[in-house]
C-alpha positions as CSV (number, residue, x, y, z in Angstrom):
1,X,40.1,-156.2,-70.1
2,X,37.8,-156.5,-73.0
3,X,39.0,-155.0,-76.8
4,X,36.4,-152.6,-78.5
5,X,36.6,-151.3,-82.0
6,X,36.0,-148.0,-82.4
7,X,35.0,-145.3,-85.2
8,X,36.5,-141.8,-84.7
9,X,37.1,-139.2,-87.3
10,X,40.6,-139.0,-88.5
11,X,40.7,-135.5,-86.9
12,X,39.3,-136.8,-83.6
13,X,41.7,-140.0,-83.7
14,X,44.8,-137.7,-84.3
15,X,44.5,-135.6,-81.6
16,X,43.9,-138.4,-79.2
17,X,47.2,-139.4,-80.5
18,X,48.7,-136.5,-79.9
19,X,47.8,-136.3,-76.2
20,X,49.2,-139.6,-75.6
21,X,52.2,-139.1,-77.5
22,X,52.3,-136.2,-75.3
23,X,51.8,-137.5,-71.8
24,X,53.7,-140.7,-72.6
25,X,50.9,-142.9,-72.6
26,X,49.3,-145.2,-74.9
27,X,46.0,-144.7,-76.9
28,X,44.5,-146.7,-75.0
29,X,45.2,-145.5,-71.9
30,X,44.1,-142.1,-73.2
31,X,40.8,-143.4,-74.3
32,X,40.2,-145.2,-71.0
33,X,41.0,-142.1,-68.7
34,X,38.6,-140.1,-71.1
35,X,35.7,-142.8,-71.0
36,X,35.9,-142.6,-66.8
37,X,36.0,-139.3,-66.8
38,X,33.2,-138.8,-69.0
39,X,31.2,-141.0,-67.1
40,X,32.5,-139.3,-63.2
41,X,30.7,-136.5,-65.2
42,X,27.6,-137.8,-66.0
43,X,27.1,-139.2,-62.7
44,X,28.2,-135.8,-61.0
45,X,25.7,-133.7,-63.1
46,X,23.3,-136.5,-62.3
47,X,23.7,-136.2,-58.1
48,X,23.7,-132.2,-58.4
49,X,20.4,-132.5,-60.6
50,X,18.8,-134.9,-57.6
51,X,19.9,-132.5,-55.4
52,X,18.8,-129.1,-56.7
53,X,15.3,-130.9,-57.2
54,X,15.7,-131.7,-53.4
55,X,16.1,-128.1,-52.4
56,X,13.6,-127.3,-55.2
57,X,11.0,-129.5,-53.0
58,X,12.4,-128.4,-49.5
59,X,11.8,-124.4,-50.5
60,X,7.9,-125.3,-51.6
61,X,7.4,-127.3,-48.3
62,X,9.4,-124.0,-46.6
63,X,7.3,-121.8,-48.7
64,X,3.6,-123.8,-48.0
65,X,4.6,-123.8,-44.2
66,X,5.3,-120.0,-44.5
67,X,2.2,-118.4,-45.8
68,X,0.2,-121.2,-43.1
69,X,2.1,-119.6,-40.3
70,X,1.2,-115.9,-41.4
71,X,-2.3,-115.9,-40.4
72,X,-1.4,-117.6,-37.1
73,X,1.4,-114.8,-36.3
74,X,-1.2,-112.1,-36.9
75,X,-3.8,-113.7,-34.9
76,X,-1.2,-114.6,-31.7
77,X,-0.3,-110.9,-31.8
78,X,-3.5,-108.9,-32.0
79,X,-3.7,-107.2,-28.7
80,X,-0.2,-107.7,-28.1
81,X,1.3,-104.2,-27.1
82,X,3.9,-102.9,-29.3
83,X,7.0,-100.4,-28.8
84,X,6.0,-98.1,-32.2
85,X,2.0,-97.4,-31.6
């Protein structure tokens, strides 16, 4: 493992503290669970933003085939007899 020296603000640095005092653990182990975490996170938020952009794409493409298909429907059924006329 490599060290790094950080900067927190006594307030932020004191309840870190506290939670590992709390769960038994040391700072650093605190620190480190955060850190991955945080990152899980970022990576999550970064797969669901790909894929809402997918879906975003697929319901254009859905949409574009749509309306082309309309005009086809209406011309395939002219003449076609229909149960309410």
């Amino acid at each position: 493992m490599e060290r790094v020296m950080l900067t927190l603000p006594a307030d932020l640095l004191q309840a870190v503290d506290t939670a590992a005092r709390r769960l038994g653990q040391k700072r650093s182990q605190v620190v480190r669970q955060l850190l991955q975490d945080w990152l899980e996170r970022q990576r999550q938020q970064e797969f669901e933003a790909l894929l809402a952009e997918g879906y975003q794409a697929m319901a254009r493409e859905a949409a574009g085939i749509t309306s082309e298909s309309v005009p086809l429907q209406a011309t395939a059924a002219e003449g076609v007899w229909r149960w309410d006329e």
